[in-house]
MARLO-241387 format. One record per residue (C-alpha): x, y, z. Coordinates in steps of 0.05 Angstrom, whole numbers. Example, Ala and Ser with C-alpha at 12.3 -4.5 7.8 and 13.67 -1.06 7.14 Angstrom:
<vexlos>
      px      py      pz
     246     -90     156
     273     -21     143
</vexlos>
This chain:
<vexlos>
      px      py      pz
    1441     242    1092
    1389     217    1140
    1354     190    1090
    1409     146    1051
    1423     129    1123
    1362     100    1134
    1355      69    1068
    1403      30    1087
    1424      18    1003
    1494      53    1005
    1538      68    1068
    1537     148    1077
    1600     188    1086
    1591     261    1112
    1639     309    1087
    1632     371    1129
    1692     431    1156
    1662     407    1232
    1666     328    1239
    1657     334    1309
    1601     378    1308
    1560     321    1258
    1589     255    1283
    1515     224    1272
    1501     245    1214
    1528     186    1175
    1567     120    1174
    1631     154    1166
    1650     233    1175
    1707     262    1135
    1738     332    1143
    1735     364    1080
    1722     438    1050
    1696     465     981
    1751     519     992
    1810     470    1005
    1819     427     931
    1869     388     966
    1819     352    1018
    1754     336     970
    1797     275     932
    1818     231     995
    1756     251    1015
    1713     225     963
    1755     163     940
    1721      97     932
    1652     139     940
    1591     117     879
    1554     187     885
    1563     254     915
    1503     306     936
    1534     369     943
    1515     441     948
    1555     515     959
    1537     556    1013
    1524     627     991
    1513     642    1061
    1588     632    1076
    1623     710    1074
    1663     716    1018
    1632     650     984
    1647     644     911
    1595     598     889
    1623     573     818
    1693     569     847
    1665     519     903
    1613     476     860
    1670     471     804
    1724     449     860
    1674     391     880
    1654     364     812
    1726     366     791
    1748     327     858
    1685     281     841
    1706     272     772
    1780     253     795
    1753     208     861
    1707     157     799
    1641     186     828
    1596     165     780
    1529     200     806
    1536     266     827
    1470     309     851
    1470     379     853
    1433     418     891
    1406     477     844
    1354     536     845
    1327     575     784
    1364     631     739
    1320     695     772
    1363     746     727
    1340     710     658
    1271     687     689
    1261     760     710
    1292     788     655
    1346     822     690
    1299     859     737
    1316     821     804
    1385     801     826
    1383     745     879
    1451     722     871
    1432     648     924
    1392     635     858
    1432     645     800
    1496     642     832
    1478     558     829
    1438     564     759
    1498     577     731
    1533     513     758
    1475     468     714
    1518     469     652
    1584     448     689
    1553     393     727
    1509     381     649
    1582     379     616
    1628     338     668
    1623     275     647
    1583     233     704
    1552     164     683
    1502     207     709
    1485     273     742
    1413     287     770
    1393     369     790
    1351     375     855
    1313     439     869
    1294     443     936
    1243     490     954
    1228     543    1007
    1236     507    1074
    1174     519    1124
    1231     518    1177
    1260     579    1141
    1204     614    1179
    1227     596    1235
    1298     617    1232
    1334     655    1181
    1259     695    1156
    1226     693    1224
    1172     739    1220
    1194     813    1227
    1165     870    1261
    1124     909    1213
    1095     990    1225
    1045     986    1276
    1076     938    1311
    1055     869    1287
    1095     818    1257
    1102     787    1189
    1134     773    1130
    1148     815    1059
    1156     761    1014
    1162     774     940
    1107     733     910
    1070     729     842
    1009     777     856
     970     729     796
     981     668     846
    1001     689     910
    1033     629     921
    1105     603     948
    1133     537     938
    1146     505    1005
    1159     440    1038
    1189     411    1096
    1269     404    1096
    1265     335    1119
    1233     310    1043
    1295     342    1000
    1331     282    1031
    1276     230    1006
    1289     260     930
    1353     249     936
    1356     182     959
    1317     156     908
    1365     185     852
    1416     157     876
    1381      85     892
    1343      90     819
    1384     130     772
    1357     109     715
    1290     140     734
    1318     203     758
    1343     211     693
    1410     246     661
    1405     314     665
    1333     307     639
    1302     347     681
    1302     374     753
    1272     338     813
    1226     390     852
    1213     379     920
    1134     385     929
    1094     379     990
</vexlos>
């Protein structure tokens, strides 16, 4: 939102459960909630694009049930670019041997947002946040006393994908400013650092 906001291309709207707890995020703050149908429509009239994304995090979230509320508000509202913020299938990458439901749970909203109807529809996969070290996966006590992290990582690379928070909102500002570059459903934008 910050981003678009600075831009300065399109004015932003925020569409949040807490206006008053994110009056700066945007031009214009709207009360609104994936799990309330009847407030996404008002909410999004007269808007070009919509970023949206569930919150697994939520108790008793059901992911599909909220993406599939927002595109079909979207679709009603005239949005014509929606972005969706998506991760990768880990069930069929893994063949079935890890569940980590934050991950498919929103794979499996690509082919609804793919077969919705937007003038166009970009996917953004954000990566793993270097602020999520800081919060959610500060580092843990470990045996011995130390702390750190148990990460499940390819042993072959021993790599993560990771990148500041701040650059998911630079992708998606320039979808929505060059659409035609972003591409239809081509593809998905990954956030690099």
């Amino acid at each position: 939102m910050r981003a678009l906001k600075t831009n300065s291309q399109f004015k932003t709207r925020a569409l949040t459960r807490y206006p008053s707890a994110h009056s700066d995020l945007a031009d214009e703050i709207v009360k609104a909630d994936l799990d309330r149908p009847e407030t996404l429509k008002p909410a999004l009239s007269g808007a070009y694009g919509l970023f949206f994304m569930t919150n697994f995090w939520q108790e008793g979230a059901d992911e599909i049930k909220q993406a599939t509320t927002a595109i079909d508000a979207a679709r009603e509202a005239g949005v014509e670019h929606l972005i969706w913020s998506t991760l990768p299938d880990v069930e069929t990458i893994s063949a079935g041997r890890f569940n980590v439901p934050p991950y498919t749970g929103k794979a499996k909203v690509d082919h609804i947002v793919s077969s919705a109807g937007f003038a166009h529809h970009t996917f953004v996969v954000p990566p793993f946040y270097y602020q999520n070290l800081l919060t959610v996966l500060a580092p843990q006590q470990q045996r011995g006393g130390t702390y750190g992290w148990t990460l499940p990582l390819n042993p072959d690379s021993r790599s993560i994908h990771m990148a500041d928070i701040i650059e998911l909102g630079d992708i998606v500002a320039g979808a929505f400013a060059r659409p035609e570059v972003a591409g239809t459903g081509t593809g998905h934008w990954w956030v690099t650092s």
